[in-house]
N, C-alpha and C positions, 0 to 999 in steps of 0.2 A: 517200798522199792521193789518191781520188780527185777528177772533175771533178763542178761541183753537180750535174748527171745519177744520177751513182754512187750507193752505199750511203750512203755518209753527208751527200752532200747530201738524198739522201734522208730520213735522218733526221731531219736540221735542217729541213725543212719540214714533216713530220710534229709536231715538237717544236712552231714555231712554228704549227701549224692547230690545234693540241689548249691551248695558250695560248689563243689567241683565243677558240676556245671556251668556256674559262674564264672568260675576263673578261668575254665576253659571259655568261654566265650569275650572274657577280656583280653586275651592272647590278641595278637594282632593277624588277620586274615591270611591264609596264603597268597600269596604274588599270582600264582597260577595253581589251577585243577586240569590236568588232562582226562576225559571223560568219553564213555562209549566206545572203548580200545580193547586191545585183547594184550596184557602190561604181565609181562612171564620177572615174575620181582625176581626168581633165581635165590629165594632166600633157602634155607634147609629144607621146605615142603615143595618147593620148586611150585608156588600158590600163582596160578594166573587169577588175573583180579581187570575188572571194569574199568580203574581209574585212579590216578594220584594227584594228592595233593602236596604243594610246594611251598617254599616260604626261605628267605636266606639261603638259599642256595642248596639248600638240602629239601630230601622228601619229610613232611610232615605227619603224609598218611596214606593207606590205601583199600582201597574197598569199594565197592556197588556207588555206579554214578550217582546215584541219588544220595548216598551217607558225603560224598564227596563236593557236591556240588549244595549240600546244605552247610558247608565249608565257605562259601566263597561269599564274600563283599561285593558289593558294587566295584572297587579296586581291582576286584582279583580276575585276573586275564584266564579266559574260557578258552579252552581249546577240546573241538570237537574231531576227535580222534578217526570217526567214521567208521569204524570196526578194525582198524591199523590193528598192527602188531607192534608191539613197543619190548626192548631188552637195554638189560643195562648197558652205559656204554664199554664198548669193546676194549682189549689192553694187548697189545702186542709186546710180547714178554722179550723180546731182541730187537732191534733195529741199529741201524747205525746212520741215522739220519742228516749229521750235519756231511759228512762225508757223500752220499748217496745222493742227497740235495746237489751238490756237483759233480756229478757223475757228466753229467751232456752239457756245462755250463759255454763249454766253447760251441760245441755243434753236435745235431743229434747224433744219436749210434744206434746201427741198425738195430733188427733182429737177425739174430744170426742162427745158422739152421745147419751151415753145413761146415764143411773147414773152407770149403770152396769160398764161402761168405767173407769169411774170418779172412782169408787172404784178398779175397777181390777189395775190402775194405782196407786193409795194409797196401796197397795198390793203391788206392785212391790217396789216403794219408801221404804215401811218398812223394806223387803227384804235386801237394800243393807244401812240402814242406823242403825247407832246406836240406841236403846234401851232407850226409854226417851228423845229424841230430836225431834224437832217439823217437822211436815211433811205437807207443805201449798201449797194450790191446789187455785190456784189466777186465776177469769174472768172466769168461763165455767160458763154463764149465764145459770138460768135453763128454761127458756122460748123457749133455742134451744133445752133442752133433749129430746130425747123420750119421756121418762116419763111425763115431763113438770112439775118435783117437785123438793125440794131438797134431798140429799140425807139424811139421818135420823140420829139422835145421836148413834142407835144401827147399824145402818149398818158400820157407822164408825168405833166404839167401833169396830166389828169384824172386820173388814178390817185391823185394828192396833190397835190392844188391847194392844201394848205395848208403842205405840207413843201420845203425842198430837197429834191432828188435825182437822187443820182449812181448812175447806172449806169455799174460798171468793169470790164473785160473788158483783163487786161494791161496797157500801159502806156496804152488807150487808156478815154475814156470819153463815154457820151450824158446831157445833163444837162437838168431843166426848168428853165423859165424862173425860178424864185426861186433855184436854185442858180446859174446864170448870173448874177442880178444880184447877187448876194449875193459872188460872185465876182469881179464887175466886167468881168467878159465878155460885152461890147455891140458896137455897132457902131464904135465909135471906139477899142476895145481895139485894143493892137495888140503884137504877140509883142517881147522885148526883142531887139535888134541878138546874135548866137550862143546866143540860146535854141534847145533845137529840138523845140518846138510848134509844132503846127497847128492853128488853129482853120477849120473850114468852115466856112462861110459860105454863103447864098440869094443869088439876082439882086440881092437892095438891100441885102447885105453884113449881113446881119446873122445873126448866130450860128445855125447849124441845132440846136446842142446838141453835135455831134458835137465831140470833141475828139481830137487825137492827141497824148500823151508832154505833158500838159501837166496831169500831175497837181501840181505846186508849184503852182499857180494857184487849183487849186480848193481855196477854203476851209471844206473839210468840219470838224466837229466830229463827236468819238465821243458815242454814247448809252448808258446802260444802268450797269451794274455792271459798274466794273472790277475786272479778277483780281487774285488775292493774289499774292505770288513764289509759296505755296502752293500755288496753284489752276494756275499754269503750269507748276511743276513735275512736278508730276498729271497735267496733262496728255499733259505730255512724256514719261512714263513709259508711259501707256498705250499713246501711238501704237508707240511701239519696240516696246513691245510686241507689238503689231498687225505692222506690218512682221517681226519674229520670227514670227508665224504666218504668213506667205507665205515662208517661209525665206530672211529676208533677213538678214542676220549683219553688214553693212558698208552704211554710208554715206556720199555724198558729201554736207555742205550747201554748198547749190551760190550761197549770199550770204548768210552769217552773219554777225551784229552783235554786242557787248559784250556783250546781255543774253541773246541766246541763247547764246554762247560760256559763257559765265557759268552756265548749264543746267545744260548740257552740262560743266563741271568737275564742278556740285555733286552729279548723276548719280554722274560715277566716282569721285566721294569718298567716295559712301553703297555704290560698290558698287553701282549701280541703272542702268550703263546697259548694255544687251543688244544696241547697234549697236558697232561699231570705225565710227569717228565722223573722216571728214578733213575740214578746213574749210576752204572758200576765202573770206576774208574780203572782204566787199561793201565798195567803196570809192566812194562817188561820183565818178563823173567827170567833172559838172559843176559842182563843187567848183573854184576857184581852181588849176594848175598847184601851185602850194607847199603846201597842204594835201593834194592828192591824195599829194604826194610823202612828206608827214611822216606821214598815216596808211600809207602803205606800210614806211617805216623803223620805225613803231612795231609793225606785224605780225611785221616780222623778227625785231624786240627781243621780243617776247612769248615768255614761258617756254616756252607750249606748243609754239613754234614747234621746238622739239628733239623728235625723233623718239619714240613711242609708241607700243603698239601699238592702245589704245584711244581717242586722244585727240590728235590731229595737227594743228595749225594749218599747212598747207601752201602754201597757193594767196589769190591778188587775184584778184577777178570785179570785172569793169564790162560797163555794159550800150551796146552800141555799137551797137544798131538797134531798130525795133517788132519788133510783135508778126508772125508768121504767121497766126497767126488772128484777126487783126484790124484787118488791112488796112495794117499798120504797116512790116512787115520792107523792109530798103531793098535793092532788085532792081537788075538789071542793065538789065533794060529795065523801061519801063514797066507798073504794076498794070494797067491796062486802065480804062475807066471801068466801073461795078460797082455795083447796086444792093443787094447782099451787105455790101458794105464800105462804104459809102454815097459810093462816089469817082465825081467828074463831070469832074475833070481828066486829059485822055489822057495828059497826060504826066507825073504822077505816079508816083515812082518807091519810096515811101518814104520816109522819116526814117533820117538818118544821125546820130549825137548827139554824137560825138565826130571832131574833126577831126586826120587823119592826124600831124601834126607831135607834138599830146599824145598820140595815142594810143602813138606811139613812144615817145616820153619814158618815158611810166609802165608800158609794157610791159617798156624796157630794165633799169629800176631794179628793175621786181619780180625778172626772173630774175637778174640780178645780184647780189640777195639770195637765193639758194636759195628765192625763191616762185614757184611756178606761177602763170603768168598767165594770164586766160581771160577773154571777153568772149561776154555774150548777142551772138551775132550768127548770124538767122533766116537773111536775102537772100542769095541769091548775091553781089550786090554788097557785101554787107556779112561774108561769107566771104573774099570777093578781097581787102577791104581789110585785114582782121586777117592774113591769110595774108601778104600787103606785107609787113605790120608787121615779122613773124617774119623774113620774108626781107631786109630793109631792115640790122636787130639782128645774123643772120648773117655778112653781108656787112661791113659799117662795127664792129661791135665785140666780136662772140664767137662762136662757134660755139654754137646752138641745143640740136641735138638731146639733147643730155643732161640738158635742163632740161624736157625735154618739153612744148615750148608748147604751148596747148590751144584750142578753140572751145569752147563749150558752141551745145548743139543745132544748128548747122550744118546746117538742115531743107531747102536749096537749096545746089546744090554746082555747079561744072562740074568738066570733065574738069583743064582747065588750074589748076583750085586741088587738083584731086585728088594732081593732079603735083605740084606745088610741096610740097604736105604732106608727100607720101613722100621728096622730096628732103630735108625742114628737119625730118622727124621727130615733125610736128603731129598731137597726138590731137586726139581730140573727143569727146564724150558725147551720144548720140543718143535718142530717146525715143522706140520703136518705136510705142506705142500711136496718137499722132499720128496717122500710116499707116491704123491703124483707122478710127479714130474721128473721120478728117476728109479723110480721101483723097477720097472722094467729092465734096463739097463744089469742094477745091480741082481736083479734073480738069475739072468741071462749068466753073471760071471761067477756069483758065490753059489747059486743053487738054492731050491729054496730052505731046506734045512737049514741052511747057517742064516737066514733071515725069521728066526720061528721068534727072536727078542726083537728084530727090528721093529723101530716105536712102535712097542707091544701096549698100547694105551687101557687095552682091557688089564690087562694082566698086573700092567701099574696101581689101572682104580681101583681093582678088589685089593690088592696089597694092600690098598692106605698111605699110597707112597703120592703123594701131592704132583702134580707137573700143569704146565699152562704151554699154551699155545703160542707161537710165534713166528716170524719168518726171515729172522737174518734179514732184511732188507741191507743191499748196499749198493744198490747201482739203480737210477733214473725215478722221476715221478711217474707217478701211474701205476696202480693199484697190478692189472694185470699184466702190463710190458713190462715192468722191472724184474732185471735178471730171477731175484728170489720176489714171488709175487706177494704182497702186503696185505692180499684180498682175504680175510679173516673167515668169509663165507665160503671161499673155496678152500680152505685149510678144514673149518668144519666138516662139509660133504666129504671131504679125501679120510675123515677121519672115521667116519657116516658109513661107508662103500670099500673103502682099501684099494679103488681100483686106477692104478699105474696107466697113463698113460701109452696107448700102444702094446698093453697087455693083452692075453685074452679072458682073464678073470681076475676076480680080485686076488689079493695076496694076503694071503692068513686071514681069513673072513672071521677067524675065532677074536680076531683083537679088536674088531670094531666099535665102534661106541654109539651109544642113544643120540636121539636128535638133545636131550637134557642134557646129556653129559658132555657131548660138544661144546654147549653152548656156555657151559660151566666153565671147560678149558680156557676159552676167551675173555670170563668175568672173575669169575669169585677165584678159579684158584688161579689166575695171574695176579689177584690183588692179595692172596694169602703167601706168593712167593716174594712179594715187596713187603711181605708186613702189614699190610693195609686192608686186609679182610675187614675190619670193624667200621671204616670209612666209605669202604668202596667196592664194587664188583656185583651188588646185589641193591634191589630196588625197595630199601626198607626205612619206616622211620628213622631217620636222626642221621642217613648217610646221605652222601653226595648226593645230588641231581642232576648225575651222566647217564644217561640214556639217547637210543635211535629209534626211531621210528622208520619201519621197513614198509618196503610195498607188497607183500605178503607174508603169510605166515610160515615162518621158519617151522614150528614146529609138526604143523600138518599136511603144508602143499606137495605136491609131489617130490620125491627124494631128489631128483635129476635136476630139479628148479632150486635146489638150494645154493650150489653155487654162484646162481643166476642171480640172485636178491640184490636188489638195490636198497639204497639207505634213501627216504624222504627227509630225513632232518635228522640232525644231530644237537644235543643237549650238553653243555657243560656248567654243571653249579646251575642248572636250571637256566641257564641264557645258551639262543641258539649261537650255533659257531657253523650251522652247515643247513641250507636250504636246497634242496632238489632245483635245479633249473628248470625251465618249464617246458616238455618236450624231449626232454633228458631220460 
């Protein structure tokens, strides 16, 4: 006998490599091989490769057309890539889809640019509306106006002298005088004892219109024709739709309710829905301690709450500060006084809505119950305090990190909460366009030192602190007209460049990221912020087969063209859901 070296170890290895071979070729053929492409798998070597092979809905393989295409059957469906670019498919780590989907369901709504817009459109609505019924103008942030204010309780007053009207902009809003009284918001109003509204007020106390976080107050009425379950389901189909043509494959709803959960089943019953769909279920949190808690225990108990791969009830969202763009987010130091934000108090810092003691409470119990807990919170001061939270939970009663606590949009950061995160293992989902679309604005009011954390994305990935890309969607179909744009290529490049709309240079060039590491924000670590890394976000054996196919190469073509990228087709489970129109 020789040793396994010898002749007949030699054998026996031969014996068993001519096996394997075999039983790898009794495997049943991949469905399809995409071949001749340029396929960026986004696995940990970030390896571009020639070509994949597929099979049940997952990738099988990948590698050199030729090892791939000695893969395939007479069955297996050829697709000649022609030198395309192919990435996994895209996950928008926020939206709020079934909402947004009716955003324009009665009639479109412009683009709005100025206040002037904002009111000639309050004009036109009065125009064809009854006399005394409410007329509500939702999300034209005033940080994109012209102007860069809101628009005033007199200008409304003329606009519709005969209507209430709310103008809302996030959790805040400017109202005329019939919607104030109609409201009972006068001089003698006064906020209840742990509400957390703000009403402004003039020298003789009386209501300037401006309100913050104190939409329970305002007693608006809807108008018009309400939807069918019909007409919302429609809807909801098309935007996925839509999202599918920017090659987005994955969704987060980042405060989903009964009726949109509800959709969203009836979607994947009919087989109609084209996103992989996690939901963090919207919990008020000024809601009673005991009801926050029993809607939390009823999330757990919800069937969907067991793992799937199109349909995952995962996550509790509360909202625990304003707006950024609306003068709301609660800071570490003070907003400044601000004719943008219409603030005249120096030392206003924001709206905090939630106090420390509950927000532990109902933090502890979500992750307790395998829910990801996540809290809107804009301000730095309102990043410090969720980050507490986490670390408070760590401390006194479990180990964190494997529950992966979360922020949503964490748009003001410091260094000392950056730390803390990478210590407790806190994601975040961040919404690069923002940066775009509003950096200017904010360098204009804070300066740029106090923006040196604003979505510091570099500063995040050498930390080790996880975060994914996203865009709050909530208002209109269409990737580029919706108020918060959905478009995953232009969040890329803004993350690419830093450069702010209407600026004259970029803003903190030190926090920018690779064209890799963009592209990462949109795959792998929005599916490591769902849990889902080992299924999804990267184009490797045994994981889904979501992937797009673009009309150039993201990772080479000119920097300025990366927003510009169109999607050719979009993949889910290896079945298309999105084909380029032709001339499109």
């Amino acid at each position: 006998m020789t040793d396994r070296f010898g002749v007949n170890g030699g054998l026996v290895l031969l014996l068993v490599a001519l096996a394997a071979v075999s039983a790898f070729q009794r495997q049943p053929a991949p469905s399809h091989v995409f071949h001749h492409g340029r396929i960026a798998t986004v696995d940990p070597q970030f390896k571009v490769v020639e070509a994949m092979a597929i099979r049940d809905g997952r990738v099988l393989a990948t590698g050199t057309t030729a090892d791939m295409l000695a893969l395939a059957a007479s069955s297996t469906e050829q697709v000649d890539l022609g030198g395309r670019t192919v990435v996994p498919g895209l996950i928008d780590s926020h939206v709020h889809a079934p909402s947004a989907s009716m955003y324009e369901f009665e009639q479109p709504v412009p683009d709005m640019q100025s206040v002037e817009d904002a009111l000639g459109y309050i004009r036109a609505r009065a125009g064809q509306t009854e006399p005394g019924q409410w007329i509500v103008l939702s999300q034209v942030f005033i940080t994109r106006l012209r102007e860069q204010r809101y628009p005033t309780r007199l200008e409304l007053d003329q606009a519709a002298p005969r209507h209430p009207v709310a103008f809302r902009t996030g959790p805040d809003a400017s109202l005329n005088s019939a919607a104030l009284e109609i409201s009972g918001i006068d001089a003698k109003f006064r906020v209840p004892d742990g509400e957390p509204c703000r009403v402004e007020r003039d020298g003789k106390g009386e209501p300037t219109g401006i309100l913050r976080n104190c939409g329970r107050f305002i007693r608006s009425q809807s108008t018009g024709r309400s939807p069918t379950a019909a007409d919302r389901l429609d809807r909801l189909r098309q935007l996925l739709a839509d999202y599918n043509s920017v090659g987005i494959t994955s969704i987060v709803d980042g405060n989903a309710d009964d009726s949109g959960v509800e959709l969203y089943r009836r979607l994947l019953a009919k087989r109609e829905l084209t996103c992989r769909t996690f939901l963090a279920y919207g919990v008020d949190a000024q809601a009673p301690l005991d009801r926050v808690e029993a809607a939390i225990r009823e999330a757990a108990a919800h069937p969907l709450h067991q793992r799937d791969d199109m349909l995952w009830l995962r996550g509790i969202k509360v909202f625990l500060d304003g707006g950024m763009l609306t003068g709301s987010a609660y800071m570490r130091q003070p907003w400044g006084v601000s004719p943008i934000y219409s603030i005249d108090d120096p030392d206003y810092r924001g709206v905090r809505f939630i106090e420390p003691e509950k927000l532990y409470r109902m933090a502890k119990l979500a992750l307790a119950n395998e829910l990801q807990f996540t809290a809107h919170a804009q301000g730095d001061a309102a990043v410090e305090t969720m980050v507490d939270t986490y670390e408070r939970i760590n401390r006194e009663d479990f180990p964190v990190r494997g529950r992966r606590p979360s922020i949503t949009h964490a748009s003001f950061m410091s260094r000392e909460a950056i730390d803390k995160m990478q210590a407790l293992g806190v994601v975040a989902n961040l919404q690069p366009a923002w940066l775009y679309l509003d950096g200017a604005t904010l360098g204009r009011h804070f300066g740029l030192e106090r923006l040196t954390y604003f979505h510091p994305y570099r500063t995040l990935g050498e930390r080790g602190v996880t975060v994914g890309g996203g865009s709050d969607h909530m208002q209109k179909i269409g990737s580029l007209r919706s108020i918060n744009p959905y478009n995953p290529f232009l969040g890329m490049w803004t993350t690419i460049v830093r450069q702010p709309r209407g600026a004259d240079a970029p803003q903190h060039p030190e926090q920018t990221l690779t064209r890799e590491q963009a592209l990462r924000l949109y795959t792998i670590n929005n599916a490591f912020l769902t849990f889902e890394e080992g299924y999804k976000g990267s184009l490797e054996p045994g994981k889904l087969a979501d992937f797009a196919v673009l009309d150039r190469d993201l990772l080479t073509c000119p920097v300025e063209q990366v927003k510009d990228i169109q999607v050719e087709a979009t993949y889910l489970g290896g079945a298309r859901v999105y084909a380029r129109p032709p001339g499109r």
